[in-house]
Structures are given as C-alpha cells and as structure tokens.
Backbone bond lengths (Angstrom), bond angles and torsions (degrees), N, CA, C in turn:
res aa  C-N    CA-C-N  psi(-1)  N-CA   C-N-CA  omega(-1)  CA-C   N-CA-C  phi
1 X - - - 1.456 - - 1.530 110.94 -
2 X 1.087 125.22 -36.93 2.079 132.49 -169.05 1.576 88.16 -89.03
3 X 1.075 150.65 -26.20 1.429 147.44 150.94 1.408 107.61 -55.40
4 X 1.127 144.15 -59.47 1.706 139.55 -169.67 1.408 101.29 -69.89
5 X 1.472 107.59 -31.19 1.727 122.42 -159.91 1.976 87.81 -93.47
6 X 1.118 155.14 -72.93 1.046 139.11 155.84 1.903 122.68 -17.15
7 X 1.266 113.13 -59.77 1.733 123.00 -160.98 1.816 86.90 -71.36
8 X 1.060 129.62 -8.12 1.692 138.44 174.66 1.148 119.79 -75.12
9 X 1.436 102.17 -55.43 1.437 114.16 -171.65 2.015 93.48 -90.76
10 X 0.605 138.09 -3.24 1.424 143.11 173.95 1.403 119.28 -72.03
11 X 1.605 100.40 -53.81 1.638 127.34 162.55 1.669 118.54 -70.94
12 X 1.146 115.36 -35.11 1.419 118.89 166.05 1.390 115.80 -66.46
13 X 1.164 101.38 -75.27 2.125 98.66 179.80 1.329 120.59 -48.28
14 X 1.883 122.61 -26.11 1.127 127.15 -164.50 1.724 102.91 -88.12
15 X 1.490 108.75 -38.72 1.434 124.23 -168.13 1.573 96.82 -83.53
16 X 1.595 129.40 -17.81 1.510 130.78 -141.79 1.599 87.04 -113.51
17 X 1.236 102.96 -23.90 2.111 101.60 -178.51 0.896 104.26 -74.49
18 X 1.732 116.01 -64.42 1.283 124.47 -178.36 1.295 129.05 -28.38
19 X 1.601 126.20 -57.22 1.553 144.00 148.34 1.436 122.03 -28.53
20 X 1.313 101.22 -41.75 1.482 105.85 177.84 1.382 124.27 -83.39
21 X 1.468 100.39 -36.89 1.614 104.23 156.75 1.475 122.14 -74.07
22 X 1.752 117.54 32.94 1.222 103.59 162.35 1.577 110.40 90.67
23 X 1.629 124.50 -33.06 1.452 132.83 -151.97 1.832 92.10 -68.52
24 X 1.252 112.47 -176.49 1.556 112.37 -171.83 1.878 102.35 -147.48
25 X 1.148 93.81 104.53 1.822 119.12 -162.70 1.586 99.46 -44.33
26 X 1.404 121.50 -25.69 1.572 111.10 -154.08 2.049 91.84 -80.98
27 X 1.388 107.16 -18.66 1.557 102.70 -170.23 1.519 106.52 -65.24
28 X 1.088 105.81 -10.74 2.050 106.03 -147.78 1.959 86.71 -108.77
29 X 1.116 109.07 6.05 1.463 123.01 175.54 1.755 129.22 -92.06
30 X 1.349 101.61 41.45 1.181 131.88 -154.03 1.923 107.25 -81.50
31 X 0.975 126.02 52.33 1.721 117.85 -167.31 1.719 115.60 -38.75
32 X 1.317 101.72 -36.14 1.310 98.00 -172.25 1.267 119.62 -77.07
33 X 1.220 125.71 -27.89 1.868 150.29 169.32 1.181 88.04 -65.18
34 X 1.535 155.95 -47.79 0.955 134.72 -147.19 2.251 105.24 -105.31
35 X 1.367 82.62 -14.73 2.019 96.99 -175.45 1.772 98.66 -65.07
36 X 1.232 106.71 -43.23 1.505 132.17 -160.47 1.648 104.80 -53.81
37 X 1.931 88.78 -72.36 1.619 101.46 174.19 1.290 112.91 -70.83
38 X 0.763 131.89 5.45 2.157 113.35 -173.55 1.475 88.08 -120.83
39 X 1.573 122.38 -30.61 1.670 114.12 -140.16 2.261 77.37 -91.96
40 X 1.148 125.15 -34.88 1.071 141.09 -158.40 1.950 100.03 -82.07
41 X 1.040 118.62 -69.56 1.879 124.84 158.87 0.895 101.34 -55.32
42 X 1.815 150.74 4.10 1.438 129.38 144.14 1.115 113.97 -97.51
43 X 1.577 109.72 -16.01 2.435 100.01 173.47 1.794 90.41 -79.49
44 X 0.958 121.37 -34.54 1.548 120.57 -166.69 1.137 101.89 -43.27
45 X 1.636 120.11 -71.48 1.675 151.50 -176.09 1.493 95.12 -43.65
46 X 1.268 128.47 -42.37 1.459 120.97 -165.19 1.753 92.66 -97.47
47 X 1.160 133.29 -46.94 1.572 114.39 165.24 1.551 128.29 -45.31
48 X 1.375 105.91 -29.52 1.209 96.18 172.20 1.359 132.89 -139.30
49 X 1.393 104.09 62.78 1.246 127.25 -168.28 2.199 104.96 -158.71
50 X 1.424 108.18 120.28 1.214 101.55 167.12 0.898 139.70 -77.15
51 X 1.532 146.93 159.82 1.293 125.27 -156.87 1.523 114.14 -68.06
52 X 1.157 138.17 -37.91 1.495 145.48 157.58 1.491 110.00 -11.00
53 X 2.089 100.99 -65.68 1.388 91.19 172.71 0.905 139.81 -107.02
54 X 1.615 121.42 25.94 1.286 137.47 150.93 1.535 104.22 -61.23
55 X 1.326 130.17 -20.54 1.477 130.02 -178.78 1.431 101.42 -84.55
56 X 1.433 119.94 -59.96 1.238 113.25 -154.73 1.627 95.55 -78.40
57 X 0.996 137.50 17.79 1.723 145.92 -160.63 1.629 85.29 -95.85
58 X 2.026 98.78 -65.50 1.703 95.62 -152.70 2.292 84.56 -78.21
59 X 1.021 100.70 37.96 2.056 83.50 179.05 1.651 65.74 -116.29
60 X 0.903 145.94 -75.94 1.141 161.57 -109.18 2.169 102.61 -79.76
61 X 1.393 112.86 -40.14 1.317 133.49 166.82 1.910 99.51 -68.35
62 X 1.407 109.81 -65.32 1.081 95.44 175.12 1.683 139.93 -58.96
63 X 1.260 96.74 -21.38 2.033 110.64 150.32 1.376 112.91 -66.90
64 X 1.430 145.40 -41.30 0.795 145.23 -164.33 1.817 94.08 -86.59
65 X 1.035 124.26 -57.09 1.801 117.88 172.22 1.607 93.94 -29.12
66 X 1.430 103.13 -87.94 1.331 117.60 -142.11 1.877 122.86 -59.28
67 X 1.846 88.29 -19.10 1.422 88.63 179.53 1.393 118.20 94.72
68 X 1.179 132.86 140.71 1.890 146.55 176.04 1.597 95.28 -8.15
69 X 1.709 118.46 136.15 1.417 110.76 177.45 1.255 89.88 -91.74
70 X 1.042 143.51 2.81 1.616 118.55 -151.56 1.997 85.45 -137.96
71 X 1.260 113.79 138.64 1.476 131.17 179.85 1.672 114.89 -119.22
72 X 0.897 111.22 176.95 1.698 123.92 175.38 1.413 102.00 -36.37
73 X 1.900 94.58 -79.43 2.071 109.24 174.52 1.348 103.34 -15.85
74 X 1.277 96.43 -56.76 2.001 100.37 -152.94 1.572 98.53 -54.88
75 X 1.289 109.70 -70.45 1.563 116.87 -177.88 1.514 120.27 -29.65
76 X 1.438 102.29 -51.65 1.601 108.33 166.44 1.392 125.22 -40.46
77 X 1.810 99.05 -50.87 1.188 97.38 -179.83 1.329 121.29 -83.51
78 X 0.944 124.21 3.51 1.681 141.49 174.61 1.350 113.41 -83.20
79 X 1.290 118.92 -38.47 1.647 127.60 179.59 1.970 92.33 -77.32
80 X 0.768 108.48 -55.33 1.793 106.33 -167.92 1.779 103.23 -63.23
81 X 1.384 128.30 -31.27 1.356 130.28 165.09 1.465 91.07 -38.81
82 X 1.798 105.45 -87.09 1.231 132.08 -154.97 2.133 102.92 -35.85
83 X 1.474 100.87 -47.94 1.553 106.11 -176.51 1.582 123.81 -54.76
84 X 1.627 99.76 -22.69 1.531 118.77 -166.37 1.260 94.53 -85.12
85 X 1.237 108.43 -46.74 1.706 110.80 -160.45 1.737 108.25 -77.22
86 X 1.488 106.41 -29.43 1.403 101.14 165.85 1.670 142.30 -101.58
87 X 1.650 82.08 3.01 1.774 93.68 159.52 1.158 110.29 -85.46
88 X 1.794 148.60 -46.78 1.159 162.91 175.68 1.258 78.14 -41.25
89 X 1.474 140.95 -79.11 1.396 131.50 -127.70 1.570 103.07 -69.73
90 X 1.603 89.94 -24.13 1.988 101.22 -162.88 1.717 104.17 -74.39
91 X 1.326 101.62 -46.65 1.393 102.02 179.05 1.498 122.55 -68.40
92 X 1.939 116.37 -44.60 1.056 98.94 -151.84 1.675 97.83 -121.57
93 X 1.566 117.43 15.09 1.587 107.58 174.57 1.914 83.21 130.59
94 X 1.332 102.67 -169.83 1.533 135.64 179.03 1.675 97.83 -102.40
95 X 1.358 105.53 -51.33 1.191 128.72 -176.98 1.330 122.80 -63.34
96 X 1.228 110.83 -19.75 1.809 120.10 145.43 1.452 122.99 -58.57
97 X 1.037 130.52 -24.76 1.412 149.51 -158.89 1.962 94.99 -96.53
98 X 0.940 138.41 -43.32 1.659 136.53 179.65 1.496 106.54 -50.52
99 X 0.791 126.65 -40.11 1.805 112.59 -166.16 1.355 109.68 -60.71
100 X 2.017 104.10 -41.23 1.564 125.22 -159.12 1.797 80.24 -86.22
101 X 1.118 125.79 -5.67 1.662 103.86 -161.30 1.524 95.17 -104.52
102 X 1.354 107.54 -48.37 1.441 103.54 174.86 1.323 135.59 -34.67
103 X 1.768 89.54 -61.63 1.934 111.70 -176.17 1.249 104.43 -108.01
104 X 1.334 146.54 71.74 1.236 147.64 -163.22 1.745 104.71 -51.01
105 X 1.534 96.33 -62.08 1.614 126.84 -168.92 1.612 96.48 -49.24
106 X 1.502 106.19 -36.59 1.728 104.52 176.47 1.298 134.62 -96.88
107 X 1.341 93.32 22.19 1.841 113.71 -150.23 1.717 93.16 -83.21
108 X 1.137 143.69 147.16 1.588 149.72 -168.42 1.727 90.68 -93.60
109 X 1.602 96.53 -40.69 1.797 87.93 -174.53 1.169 138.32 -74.70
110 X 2.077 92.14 -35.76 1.391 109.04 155.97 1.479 142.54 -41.64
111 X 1.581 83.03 -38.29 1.698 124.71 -178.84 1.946 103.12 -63.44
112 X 1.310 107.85 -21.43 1.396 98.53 179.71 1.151 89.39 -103.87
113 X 1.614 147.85 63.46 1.692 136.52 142.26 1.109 73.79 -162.55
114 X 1.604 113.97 115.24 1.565 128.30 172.26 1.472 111.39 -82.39
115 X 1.502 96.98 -31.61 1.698 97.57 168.72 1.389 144.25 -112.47
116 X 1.176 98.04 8.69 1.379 114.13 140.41 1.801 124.21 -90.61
117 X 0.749 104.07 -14.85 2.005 117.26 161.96 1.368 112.78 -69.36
118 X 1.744 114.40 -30.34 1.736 98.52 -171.75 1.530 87.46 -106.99
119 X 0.909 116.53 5.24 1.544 106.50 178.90 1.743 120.73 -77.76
120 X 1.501 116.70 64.54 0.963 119.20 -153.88 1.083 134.72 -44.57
121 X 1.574 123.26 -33.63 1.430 138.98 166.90 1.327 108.62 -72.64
122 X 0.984 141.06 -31.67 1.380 137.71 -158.77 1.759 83.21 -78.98
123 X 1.365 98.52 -66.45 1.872 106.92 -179.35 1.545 108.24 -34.74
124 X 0.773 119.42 -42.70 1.920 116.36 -163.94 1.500 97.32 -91.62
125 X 1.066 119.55 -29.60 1.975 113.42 160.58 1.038 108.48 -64.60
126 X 1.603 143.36 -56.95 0.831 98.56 -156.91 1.767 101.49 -108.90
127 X 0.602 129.30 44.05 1.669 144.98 -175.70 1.731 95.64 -121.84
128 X 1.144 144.00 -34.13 1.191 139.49 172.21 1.373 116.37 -59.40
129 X 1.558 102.60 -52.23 2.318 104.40 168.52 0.661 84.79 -64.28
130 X 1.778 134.34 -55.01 2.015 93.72 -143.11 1.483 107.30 -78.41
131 X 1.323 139.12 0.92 1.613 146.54 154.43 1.728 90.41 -54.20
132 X 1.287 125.50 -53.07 1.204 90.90 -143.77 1.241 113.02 -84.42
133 X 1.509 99.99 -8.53 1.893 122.37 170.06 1.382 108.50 -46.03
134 X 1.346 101.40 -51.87 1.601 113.55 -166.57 1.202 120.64 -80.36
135 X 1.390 116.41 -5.95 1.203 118.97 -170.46 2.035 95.62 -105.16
136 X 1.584 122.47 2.85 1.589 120.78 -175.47 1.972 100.11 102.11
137 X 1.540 121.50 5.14 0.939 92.98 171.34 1.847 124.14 -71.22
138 X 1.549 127.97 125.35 1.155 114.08 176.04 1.562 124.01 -118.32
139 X 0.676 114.23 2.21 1.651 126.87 179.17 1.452 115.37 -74.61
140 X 1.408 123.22 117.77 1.367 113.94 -163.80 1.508 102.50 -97.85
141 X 1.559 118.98 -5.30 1.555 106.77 -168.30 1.341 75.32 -98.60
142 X 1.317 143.38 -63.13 1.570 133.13 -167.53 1.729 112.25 -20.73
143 X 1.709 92.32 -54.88 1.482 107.62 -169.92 1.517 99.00 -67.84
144 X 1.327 147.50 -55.43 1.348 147.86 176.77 1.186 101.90 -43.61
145 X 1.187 135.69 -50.25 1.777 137.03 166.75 0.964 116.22 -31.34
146 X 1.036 144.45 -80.23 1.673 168.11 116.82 1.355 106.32 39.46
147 X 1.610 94.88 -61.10 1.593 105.93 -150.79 1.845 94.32 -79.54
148 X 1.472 102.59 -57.63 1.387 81.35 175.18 1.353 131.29 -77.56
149 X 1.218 132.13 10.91 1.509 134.45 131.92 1.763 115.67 -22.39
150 X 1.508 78.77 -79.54 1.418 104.77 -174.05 1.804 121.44 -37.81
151 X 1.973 95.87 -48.54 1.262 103.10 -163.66 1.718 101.75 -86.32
152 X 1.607 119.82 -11.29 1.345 128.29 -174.37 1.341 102.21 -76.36
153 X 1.355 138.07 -39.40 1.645 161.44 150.75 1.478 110.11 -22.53
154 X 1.879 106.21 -56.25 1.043 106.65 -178.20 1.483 127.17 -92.82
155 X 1.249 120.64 2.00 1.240 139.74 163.05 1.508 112.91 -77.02
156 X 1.176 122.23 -56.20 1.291 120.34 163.12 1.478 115.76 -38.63
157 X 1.432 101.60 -72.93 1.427 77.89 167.72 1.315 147.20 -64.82
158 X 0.930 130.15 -7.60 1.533 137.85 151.92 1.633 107.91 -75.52
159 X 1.171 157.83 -22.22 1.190 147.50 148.78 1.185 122.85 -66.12
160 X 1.564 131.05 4.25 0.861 139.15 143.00 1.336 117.54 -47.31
161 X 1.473 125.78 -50.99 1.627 125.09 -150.96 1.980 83.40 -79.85
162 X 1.371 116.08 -48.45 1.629 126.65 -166.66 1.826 94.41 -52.51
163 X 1.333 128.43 -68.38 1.171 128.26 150.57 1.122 132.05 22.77
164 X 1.717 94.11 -85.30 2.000 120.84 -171.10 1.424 95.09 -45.28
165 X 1.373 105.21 -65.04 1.489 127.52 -163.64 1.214 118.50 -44.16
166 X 1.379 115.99 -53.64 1.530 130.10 -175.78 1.210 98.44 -64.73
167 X 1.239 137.07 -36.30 1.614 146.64 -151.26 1.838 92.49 -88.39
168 X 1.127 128.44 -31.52 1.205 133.42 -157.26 1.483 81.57 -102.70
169 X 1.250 136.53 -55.69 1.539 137.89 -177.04 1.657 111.06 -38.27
170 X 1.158 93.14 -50.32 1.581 119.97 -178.31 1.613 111.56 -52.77
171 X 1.615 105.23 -49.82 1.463 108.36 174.87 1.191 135.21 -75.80
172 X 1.435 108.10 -16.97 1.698 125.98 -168.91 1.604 97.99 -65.39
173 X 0.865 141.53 -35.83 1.424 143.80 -167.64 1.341 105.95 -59.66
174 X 1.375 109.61 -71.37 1.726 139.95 167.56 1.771 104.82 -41.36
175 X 1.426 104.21 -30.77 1.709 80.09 -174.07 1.400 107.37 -105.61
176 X 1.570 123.79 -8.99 1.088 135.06 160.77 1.681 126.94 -49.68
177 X 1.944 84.12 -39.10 2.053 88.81 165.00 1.822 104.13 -67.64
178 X 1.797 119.47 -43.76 1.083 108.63 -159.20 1.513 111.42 -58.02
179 X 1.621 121.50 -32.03 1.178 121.96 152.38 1.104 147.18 -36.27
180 X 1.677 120.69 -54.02 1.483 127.67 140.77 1.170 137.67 -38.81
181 X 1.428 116.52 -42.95 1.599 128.18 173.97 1.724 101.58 -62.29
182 X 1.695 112.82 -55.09 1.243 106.29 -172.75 1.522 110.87 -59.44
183 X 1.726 127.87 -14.89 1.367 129.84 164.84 1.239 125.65 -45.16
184 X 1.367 90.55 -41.94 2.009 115.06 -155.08 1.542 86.64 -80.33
185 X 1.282 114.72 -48.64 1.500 103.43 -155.54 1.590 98.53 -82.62
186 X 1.726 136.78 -3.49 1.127 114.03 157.75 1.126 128.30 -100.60
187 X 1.634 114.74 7.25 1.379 137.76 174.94 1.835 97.28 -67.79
188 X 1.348 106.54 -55.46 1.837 128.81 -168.67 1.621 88.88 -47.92
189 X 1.271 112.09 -60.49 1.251 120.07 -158.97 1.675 119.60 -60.17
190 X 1.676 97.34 -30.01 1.444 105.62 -174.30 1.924 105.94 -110.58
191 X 1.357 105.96 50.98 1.592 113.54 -175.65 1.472 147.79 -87.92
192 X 2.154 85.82 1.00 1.214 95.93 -173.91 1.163 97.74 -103.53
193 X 1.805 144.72 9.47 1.709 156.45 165.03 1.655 96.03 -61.43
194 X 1.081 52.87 152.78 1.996 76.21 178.99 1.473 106.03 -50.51
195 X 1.661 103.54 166.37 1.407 93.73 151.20 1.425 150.99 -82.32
196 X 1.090 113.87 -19.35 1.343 122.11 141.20 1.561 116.06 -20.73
197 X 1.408 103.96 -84.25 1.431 101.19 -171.57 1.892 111.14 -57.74
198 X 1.409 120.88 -49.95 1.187 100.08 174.41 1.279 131.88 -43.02
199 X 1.716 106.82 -32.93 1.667 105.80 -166.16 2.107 100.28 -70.84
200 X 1.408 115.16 -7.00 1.351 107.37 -173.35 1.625 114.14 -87.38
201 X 1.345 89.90 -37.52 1.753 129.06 167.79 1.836 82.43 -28.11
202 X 1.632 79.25 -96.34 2.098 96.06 -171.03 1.875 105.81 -43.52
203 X 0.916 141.17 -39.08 1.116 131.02 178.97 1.792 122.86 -59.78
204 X 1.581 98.18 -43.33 1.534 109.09 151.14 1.388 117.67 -23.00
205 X 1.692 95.03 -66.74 1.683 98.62 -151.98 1.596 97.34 -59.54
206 X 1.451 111.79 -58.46 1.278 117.48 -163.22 1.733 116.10 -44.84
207 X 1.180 109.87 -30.39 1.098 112.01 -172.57 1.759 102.70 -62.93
208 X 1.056 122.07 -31.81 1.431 126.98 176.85 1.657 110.83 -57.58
209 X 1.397 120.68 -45.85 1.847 106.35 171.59 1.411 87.81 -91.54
210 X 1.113 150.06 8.75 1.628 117.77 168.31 1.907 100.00 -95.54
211 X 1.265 110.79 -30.51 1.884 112.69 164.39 1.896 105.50 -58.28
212 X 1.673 102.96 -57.11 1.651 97.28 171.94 1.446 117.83 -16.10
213 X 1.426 96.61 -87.32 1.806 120.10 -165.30 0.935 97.58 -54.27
214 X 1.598 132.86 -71.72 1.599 132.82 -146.51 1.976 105.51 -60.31
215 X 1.638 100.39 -20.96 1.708 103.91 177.96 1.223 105.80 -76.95
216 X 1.362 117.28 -54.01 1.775 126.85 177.49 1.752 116.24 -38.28
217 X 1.693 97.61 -69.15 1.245 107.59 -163.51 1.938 107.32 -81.32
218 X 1.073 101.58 -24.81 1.455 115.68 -161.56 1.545 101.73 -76.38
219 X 1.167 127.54 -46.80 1.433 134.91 -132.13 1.603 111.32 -153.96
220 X 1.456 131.59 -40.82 1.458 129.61 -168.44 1.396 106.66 -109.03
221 X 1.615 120.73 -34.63 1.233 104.77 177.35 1.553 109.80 -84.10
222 X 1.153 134.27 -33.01 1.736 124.00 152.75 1.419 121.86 -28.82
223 X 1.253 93.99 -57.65 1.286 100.87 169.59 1.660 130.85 -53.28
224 X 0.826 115.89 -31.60 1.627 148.21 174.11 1.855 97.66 -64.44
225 X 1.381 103.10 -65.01 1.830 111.14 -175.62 1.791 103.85 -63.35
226 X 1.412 112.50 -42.44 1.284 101.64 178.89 1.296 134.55 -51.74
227 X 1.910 101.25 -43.24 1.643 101.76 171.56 1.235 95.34 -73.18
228 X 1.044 153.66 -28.06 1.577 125.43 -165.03 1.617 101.75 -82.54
229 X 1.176 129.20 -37.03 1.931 113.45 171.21 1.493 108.85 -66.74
230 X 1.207 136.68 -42.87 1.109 131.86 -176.12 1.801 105.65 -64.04
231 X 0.975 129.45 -50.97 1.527 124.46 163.07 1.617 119.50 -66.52
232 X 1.464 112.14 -12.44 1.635 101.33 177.84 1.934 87.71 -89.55
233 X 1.066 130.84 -10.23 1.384 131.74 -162.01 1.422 111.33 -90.74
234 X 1.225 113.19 -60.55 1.688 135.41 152.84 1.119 113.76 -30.49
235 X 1.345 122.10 -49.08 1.573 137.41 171.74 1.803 121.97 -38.95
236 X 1.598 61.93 -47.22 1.884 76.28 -174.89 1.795 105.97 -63.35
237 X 1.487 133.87 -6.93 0.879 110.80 147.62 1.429 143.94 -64.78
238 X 1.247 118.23 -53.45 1.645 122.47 149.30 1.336 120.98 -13.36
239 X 1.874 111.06 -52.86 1.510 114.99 -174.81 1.703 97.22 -59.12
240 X 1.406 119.20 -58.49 1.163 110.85 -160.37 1.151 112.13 -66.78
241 X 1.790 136.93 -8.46 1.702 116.20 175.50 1.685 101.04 -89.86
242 X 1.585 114.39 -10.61 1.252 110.63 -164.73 1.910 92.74 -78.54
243 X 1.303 109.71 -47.51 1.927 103.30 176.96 1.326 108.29 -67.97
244 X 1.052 108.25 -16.18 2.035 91.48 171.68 1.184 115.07 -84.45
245 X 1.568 125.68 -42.00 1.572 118.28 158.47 1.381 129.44 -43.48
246 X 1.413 102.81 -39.70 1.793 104.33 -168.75 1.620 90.57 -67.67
247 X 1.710 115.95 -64.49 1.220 121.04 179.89 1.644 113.35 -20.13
248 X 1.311 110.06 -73.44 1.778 109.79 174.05 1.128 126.77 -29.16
249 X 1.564 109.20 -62.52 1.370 126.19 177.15 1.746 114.47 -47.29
250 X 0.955 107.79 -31.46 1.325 120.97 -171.75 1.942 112.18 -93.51
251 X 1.411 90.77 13.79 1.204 105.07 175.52 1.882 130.57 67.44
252 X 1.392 106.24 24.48 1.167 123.94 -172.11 1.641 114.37 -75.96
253 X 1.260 132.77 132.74 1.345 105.46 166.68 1.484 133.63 -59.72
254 X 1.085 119.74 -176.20 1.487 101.38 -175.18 1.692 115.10 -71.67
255 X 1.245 98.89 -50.04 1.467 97.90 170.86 1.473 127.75 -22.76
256 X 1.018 97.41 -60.01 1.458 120.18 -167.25 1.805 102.89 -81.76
257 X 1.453 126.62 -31.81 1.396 125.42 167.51 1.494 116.09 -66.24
258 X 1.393 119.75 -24.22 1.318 131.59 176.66 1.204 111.94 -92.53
259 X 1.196 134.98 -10.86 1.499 135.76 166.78 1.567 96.71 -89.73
260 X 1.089 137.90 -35.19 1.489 138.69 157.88 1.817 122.97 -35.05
261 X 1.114 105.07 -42.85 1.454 147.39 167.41 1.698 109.98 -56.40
262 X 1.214 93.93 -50.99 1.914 106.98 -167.67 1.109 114.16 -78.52
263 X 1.830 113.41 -35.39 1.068 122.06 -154.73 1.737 111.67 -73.60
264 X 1.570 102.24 -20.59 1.640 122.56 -172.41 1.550 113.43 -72.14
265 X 1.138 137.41 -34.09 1.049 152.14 166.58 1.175 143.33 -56.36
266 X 1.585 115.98 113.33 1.377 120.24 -163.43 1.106 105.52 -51.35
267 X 1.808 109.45 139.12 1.421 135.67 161.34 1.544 119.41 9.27
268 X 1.612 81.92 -82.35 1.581 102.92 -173.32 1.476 123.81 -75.42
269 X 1.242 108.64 -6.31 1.471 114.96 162.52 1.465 118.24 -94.76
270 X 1.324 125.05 -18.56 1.468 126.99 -127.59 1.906 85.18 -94.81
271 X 1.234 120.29 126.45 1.318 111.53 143.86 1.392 141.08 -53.54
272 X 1.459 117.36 148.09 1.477 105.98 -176.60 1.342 96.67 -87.38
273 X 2.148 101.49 174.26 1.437 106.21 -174.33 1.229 105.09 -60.50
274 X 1.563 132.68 -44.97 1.572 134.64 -161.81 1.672 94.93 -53.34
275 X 1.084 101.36 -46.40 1.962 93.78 -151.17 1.876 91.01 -74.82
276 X 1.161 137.60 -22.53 0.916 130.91 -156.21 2.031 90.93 -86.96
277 X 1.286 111.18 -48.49 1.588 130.60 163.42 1.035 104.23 -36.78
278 X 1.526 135.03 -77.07 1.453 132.63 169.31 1.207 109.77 -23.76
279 X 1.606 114.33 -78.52 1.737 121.72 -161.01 1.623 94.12 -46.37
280 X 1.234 121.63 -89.16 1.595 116.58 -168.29 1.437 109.76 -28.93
281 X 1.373 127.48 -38.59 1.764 123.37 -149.06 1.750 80.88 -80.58
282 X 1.035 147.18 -52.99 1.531 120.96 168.37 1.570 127.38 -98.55
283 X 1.638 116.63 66.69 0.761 131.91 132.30 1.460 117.69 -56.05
284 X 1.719 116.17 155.88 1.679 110.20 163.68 1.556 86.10 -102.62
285 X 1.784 91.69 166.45 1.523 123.39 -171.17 1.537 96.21 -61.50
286 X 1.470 101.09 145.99 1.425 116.57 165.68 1.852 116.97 -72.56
C-alpha cells in the first residue's frame, strides 16, 4: 500500500508542477520514448538475470506491494511454537522432539499453530536444528555457524530480486539518453520543417531522459529499497528461531530461550513480554 501511496504522490507533484508552470501534458505523451525505455530495461533485466531470478524478482515486487509477511500475531505465534518445543524437550528428553520433527505436517503440536504449520520454510528451519539436537548435536557455536551460513545463503538469495531492480534503476537514465539521441537524430533528419514542427520534434526527444530519470529515480530504484527492507524485516524471523535454539542449547529454560527469541525483533513487530506470557500461560500440557 506506501508503494502505490508513494508512486501517487510522485505522479502528482511531478505531473502537478509541470501544469502549474504553464507546461501542456499532451507533449510529455510520447509512446514511442516511452516503448524504447521500458521495452529496452526489460531485454536488459532478462539478459542479465537467470531465470531463477527473474522468479524470485517478480516474488520479490510482490513482497515489496504487500509489505512484511510476518506481523505481531505471527511472532506470538512463533514464541509459543518455540515454548512448546522447548518445554517438551525439558521435560521429556531431545528425543521427544522426533515424531514432531520428522512429520511436521502430522505433528499434534505443530497441529496447534495452523500457521506456522503451513509455513513451509519456516517449518523445515526450524525442524532441521531440532534434527540435529536429536540426533547428539551439542555445540552451540558449531550450531550458530551453520545457521548463519544457512541464513547468509538465504539472503543472498533474496537480494538478488533487490539487486535486478537497482541494476535496472541504474540503467533507466542511460537509456533515456538512448531515447533522446534517437530524437535528435530524427529531429536532424527532418530539418528542413518548419519551426513549429521541429520545436515538437526536440520536445519528443527530451521527453525520453526526462521519462529515463523520473522512472529510475522516481519509481524503480524505491522500488528496489523496498524489497530489500521488507526481506531484511521478514528476516528477522529466522533471527528469532535461530536465538531461541542457541538459547536452549545453552541450557536455558524455555522461558527465558523465548525471551532470547523476542528480544531480536523489530520494534514494531516485536511482542511485549506480557503478551508473549499470556500466549504460553494457556498453552495445553506437553
């Protein structure tokens, strides 16, 4: 929504000056100036980009629309996972933890956070440590190794889609001249017309680096910063199952491994201790 609500006010002030200074909207209505730059920063984007992240590009716009996947709720329900999974472990072994680790989708405990259960990636993170728990892994810096391996892997790939974008942001400028130049040189060509017509000629071209920039700066490289906060934000879930594991491992009760968990989390998402206290205090028994 602050992306549609930004690219508005972008088009308003830019289209709303112009008017006021007198300028006359139908000139800046150029189709062919505009086929050049967009049709030209989309063969670019596909030259240099593989198909993989031509996928995670258009997932990557659609994160940036929709905004942070993960909310307050979510977190809540992420801390009360984390509490279940590390009271079970406290009471009844490591080795309590395999049935739910194996079959997640069939897990009874899992089965009580429906949305953290379909959340498939989230599930296979954190079902992968607790395998390796169960299997005698005990080393918590080994395991911290790992994880940010793991989570550095997956950032990359998601800075890929932030990347494309910026890279295409970057070019719009440059192809906006190639637009203009191709003006000039059919302006050159058509020089013995009046002036009138030349002065529409040259107005053409220009409109091609003033479409450049205003796409670059206005609209694609924002666009570009948005997916990258919304995935550095999202992220911050990962951080928080990765401090509740180490926390455990390190022999913490759960309480206290899940406040480990809480503490990682942006502001405006982050639950407080009470509400997080509440959610666990009616949990049912493991």
């Amino acid at each position: 929504m602050l992306v549609i609500i930004g690219a508005v006010i972008v088009l308003g002030c830019v289209a709303g000056g112009y008017l006021i200074n007198g300028g006359h909207f139908e000139v800046l209505i150029q189709p062919a100036e505009f086929l050049i730059i967009l049709g030209a920063a989309v063969g670019a984007f596909v030259i240099g980009n593989s198909k993989a992240n031509i996928k995670q590009t258009l997932a990557g716009l659609k994160r940036a629309l929709k905004g942070p996947t993960y909310k307050k709720a979510d977190y809540v329900e992420l801390m009360s996972v984390l509490y279940q999974l590390f009271r079970l472990a406290k009471t009844k072994g490591m080795l309590a933890l395999e049935q739910h680790v194996e079959k997640p989708d069939e897990s009874s405990l899992f089965g009580q956070f429906p949305k953290f259960q379909h959340d498939h990636h989230a599930v296979e993170f954190l079902c992968d440590y607790l395998r390796l728990m169960t299997l005698g892994t005990e080393n918590s810096n080994e395991v911290e190794t790992l994880i940010d391996a793991e989570l550095e892997t997956h950032h990359q790939e998601l800075h890929g889609a932030s990347h494309a974008v910026q890279t295409m942001a970057d070019g719009m400028p440059a192809l906006g001249i190639v637009a203009a130049v191709l003006g000039v040189i059919h302006t050159m060509g058509s020089i013995t017309e009046p002036p009138a017509v030349l002065g529409h000629l040259i107005g053409a071209a220009l409109v091609g680096t003033f479409f450049g920039v205003l796409c670059s700066y206005g609209f694609v490289a924002p666009l570009a910063s948005a997916i990258m906060q919304v995935d550095a934000t999202d992220g911050k879930y990962y951080q928080a199952m990765k401090n509740g594991l180490l926390a455990h491992m390190q022999g913490y009760p759960p309480a206290v491994s899940v406040e480990f968990a809480r503490k990682v989390i942006n502001s405006p998402e982050r639950p407080t201790f009470y509400e997080v206290e509440q959610a666990v205090s009616t949990l049912p028994p493991v």
